[in-house]
C-alpha positions in Angstrom: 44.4 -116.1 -19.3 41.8 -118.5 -18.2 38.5 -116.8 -20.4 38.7 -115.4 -23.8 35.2 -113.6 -25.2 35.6 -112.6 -28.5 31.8 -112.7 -29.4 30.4 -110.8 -32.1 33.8 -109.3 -33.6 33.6 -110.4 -37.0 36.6 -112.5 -36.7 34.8 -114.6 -39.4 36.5 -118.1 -40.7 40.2 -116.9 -41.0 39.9 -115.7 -37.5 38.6 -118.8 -36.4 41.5 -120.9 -37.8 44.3 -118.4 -36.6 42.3 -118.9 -33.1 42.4 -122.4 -33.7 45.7 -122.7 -34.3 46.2 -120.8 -30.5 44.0 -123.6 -28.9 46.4 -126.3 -30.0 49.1 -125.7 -27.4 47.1 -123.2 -25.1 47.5 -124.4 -21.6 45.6 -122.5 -19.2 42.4 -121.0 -21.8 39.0 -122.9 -19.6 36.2 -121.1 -21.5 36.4 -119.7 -25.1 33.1 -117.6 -26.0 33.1 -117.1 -30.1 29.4 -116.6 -30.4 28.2 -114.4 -33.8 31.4 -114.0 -35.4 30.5 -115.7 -38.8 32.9 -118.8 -38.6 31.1 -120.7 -41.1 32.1 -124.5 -41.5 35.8 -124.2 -42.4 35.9 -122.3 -38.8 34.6 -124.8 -37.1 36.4 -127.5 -38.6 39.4 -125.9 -37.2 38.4 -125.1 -34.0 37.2 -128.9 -34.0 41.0 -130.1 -35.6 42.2 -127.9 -32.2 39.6 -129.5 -29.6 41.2 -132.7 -30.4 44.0 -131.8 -29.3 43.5 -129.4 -26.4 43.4 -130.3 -22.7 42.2 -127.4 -20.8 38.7 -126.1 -22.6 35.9 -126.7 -20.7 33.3 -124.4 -22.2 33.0 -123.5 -25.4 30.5 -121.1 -27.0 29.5 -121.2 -30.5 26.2 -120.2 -31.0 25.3 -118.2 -34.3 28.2 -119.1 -36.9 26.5 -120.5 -39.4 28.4 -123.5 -38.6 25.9 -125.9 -40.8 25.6 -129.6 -41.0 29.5 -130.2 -41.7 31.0 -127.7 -38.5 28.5 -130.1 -36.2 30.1 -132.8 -37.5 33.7 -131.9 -37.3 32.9 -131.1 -33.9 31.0 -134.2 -33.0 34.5 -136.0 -33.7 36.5 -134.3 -32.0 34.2 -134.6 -28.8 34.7 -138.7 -29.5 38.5 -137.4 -28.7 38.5 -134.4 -26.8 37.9 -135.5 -22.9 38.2 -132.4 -21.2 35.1 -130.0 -22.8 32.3 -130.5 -20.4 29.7 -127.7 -22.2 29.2 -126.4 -25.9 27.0 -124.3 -27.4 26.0 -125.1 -30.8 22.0 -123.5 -31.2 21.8 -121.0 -34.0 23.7 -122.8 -36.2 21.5 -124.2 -39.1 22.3 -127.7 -37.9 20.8 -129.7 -40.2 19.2 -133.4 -38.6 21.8 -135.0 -39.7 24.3 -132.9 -37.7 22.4 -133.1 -34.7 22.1 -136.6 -34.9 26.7 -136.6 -35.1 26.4 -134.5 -31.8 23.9 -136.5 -30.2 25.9 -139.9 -31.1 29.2 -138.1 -30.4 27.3 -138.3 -26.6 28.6 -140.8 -24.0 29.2 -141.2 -20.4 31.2 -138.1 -19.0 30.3 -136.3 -22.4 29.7 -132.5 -22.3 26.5 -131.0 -22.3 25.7 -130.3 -25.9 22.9 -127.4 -26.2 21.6 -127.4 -29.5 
């Protein structure tokens, strides 16, 4: 499997981290949609722990999670690591300024495109 959409099922932050915990040593997954599932920040921290690690995600949808300030900045560091993730969806998210400010600084040459 090379596309996974789970939007909008409620899988809500426990999902998240079990998904999470999948992306570590997935292989093949290129595009992961998760939009409207209710994350929340401990969600996206995980996912963000995974995307450290993973090799193969290119595209990764989060919008609507209520991921806040801290979920944009756990993800901001793992795009300083993760060189494979060339899109990501963030907007929707209650990112404060000062998690839109991690993203944007989290930006560099070959970065992915951040849409906030």
């Amino acid at each position: 499997m090379t596309k996974l959409n789970i939007g909008s099922n409620s899988i809500g932050q426990a999902g998240a981290i079990a998904l999470a915990e999948a992306l570590k040593v997935s292989k093949t997954l290129t595009t992961l949609h998760v939009q409207c599932n209710g994350i929340g920040t401990a969600g996206a921290s995980a996912l963000a722990e995974a995307l450290k690690v993973n090799k193969t995600l290119t595209t990764l949808d989060f919008l609507s999670n209520s991921i806040g300030a801290a979920g944009a900045i756990a993800l901001a560091e793992a795009l300083k690591v993760n060189k494979t993730l060339t899109e990501l969806y963030v907007g929707g998210n209650s990112i404060s300024e000062a998690g839109k400010t991690a993203l944007r600084s989290a930006a560099r040459p070959g970065s992915p495109t951040v849409c906030v």
